[in-house]
N, C-alpha and C positions, 0 to 999 in steps of 0.2 A: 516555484512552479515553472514548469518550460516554456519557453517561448512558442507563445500561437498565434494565428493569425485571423481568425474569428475576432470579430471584437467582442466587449462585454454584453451581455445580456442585457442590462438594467438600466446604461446611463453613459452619454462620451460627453464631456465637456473638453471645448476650445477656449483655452485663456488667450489672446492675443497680446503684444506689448510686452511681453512676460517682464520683462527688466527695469520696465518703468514702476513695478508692484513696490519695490523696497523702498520709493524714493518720494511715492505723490500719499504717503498716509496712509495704504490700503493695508491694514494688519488681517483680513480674512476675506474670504470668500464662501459666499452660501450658493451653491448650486439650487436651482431649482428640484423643485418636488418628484416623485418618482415612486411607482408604488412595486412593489413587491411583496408576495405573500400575505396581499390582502394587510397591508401596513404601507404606512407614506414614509418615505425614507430622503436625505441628502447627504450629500457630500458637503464640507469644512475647510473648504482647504487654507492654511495659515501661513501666512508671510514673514518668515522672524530672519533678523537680524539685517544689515546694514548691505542693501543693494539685494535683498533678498538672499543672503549665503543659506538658510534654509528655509524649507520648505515641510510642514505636516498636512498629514490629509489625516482625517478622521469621520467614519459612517456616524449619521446622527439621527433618530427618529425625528420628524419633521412635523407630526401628530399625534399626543399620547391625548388629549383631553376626554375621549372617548373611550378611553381603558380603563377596567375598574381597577380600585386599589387593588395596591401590591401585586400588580401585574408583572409580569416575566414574559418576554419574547428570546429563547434560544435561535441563532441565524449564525450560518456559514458562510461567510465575503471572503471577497479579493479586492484588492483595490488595482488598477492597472496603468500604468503609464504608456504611451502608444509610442515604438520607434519609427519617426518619421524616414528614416533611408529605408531600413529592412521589409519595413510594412509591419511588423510585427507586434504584439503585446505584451507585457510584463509585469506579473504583479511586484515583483521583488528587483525593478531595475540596477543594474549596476551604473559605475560611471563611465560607459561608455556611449560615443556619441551618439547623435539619431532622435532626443528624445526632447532637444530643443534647438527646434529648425527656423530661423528668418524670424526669430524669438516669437515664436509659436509654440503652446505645449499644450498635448491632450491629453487627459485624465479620464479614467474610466469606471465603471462599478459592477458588479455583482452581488446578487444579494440571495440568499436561499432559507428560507425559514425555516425552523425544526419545527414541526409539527408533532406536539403531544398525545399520538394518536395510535402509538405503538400495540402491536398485539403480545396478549400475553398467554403465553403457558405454564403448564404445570405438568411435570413430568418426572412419574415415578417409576423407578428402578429395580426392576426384580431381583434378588437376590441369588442371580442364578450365575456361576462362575465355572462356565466349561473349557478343559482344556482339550488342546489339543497339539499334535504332533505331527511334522512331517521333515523328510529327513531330502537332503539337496546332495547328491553324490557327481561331482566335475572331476571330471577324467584329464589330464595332463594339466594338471595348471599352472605347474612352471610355464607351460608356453603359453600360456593365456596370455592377448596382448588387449583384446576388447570387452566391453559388458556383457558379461553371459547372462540366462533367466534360464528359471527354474520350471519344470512342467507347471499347468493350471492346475490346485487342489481345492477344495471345500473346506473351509473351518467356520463354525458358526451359519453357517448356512450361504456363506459368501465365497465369491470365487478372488483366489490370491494367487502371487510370482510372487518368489523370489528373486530380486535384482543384486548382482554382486559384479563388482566392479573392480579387477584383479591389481589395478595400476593407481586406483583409487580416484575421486571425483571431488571438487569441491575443494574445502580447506585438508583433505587428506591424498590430494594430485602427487603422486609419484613417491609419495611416504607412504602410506595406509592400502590396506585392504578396503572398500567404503561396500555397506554392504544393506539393503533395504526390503521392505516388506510393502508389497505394493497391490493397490486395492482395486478388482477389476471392476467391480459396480460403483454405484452413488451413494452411498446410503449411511447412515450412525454416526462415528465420530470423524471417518473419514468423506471429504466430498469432492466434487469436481476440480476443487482448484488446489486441494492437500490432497491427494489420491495417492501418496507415498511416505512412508517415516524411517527413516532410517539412521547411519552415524557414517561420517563421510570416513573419519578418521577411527576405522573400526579395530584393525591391527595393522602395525608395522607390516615392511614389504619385509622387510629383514626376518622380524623374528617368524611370520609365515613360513618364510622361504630356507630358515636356517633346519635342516634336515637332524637334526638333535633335539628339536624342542616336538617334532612327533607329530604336526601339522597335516604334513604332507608325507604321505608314503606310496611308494611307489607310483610317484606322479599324482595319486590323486588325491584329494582332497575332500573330506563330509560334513556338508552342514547339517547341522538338526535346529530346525525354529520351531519355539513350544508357542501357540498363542494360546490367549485366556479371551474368551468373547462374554463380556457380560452381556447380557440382553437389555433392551431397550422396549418398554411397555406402559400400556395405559397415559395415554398422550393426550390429556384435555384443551380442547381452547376456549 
């Protein structure tokens, strides 16, 4: 997790003395109680080895007595260490300084319960497999240096470009042709945050550009992209 500076949500515990933990008997600590997600929860924290060389922290429910049998609570934590110079938090500190100052350390929690409360659907697929074609004609593409796009057309009833990227993009940068099919609405299997699919490393600049293999003729170059839109229907919830 990256470094924030929010503190935790749920819980800061200040251990003071820290160095005297390995040496007067103390093999644990029980933080006080703390509820989240409507459950009472602590922190553990364990003092092992000779002048304290380490240290566990472990989340523990704090009150199951009230939970019927063979109960299950799914929950998402962090446990957090606090860097005393940076100001900072971290659930995954490294050994770098800050995180015990004037032998002072603050420990933190986070707690998020899954809630079994998910909605469900059912959704059937019509059997219905339209194709379609539309053809992408670039005029000098040997000197294409940047990403061209293809006019807006209609397949499945949705509006699509063509993105093609002559120099290549991605793991195919300055070897491949990267070439993709890009979705101008919200909708089916594409959405707001995948609204493109494509293949970075589409074809070699080489064999593109090698005027024998029939690519490129007289500067220009033609895509043709077939889509297949199956339809999406009868959506119950």
């Amino acid at each position: 997790m990256e470094t924030r500076e929010a503190p935790p949500a749920n819980l800061l515990v200040k251990i003071e003395s820290f160095s005297l933990l390995g040496t007067c008997g103390i093999d644990e600590y029980k933080t006080r109680e703390f509820v989240a997600g409507d459950y009472k929860w602590r922190l553990i924290i364990y003092f092992n080895g000779k002048n304290c060389e380490y240290v566990s922290v472990s989340l523990a429910m704090a009150d199951t007595s009230s939970l019927p049998a063979n109960w299950e609570v799914n929950v998402v934590f962090n446990i957090f260490l606090y860097n005393q110079i940076s100001g900072s938090y971290r659930s995954s500190p490294d050994p770098s300084n800050g995180y015990l100052v004037n032998d002072n350390i603050v420990f933190g929690a986070e707690v998020f319960v899954v809630k079994k409360d998910a909605i469900i659907e059912c959704v059937s697929l019509n059997n219905i497999n339209i194709h379609y074609k539309h053809d992408f004609k670039i005029s000098d593409f040997p000197k294409l240096n940047k990403r061209c796009f293809s006019e807006q057309f209609i397949a499945g009833g949705q509006k699509w470009k063509i993105i093609l990227d002559p120099k290549g993009s991605g793991t195919g940068t300055d070897s491949h042709v990267s070439i993709f099919l890009n979705h101008l609405a919200t909708s089916y299997w594409f959405s707001t945050s995948i609204n493109s699919w494509g293949w970075p490393a589409w074809i070699e600049l080489a064999t593109i550009n090698d005027l024998n293999k029939g690519f490129i003729v007289n500067d220009c170059c033609l895509l043709s992209i077939d889509i297949h839109v199956q339809d999406v229907a009868n959506i119950i919830n």
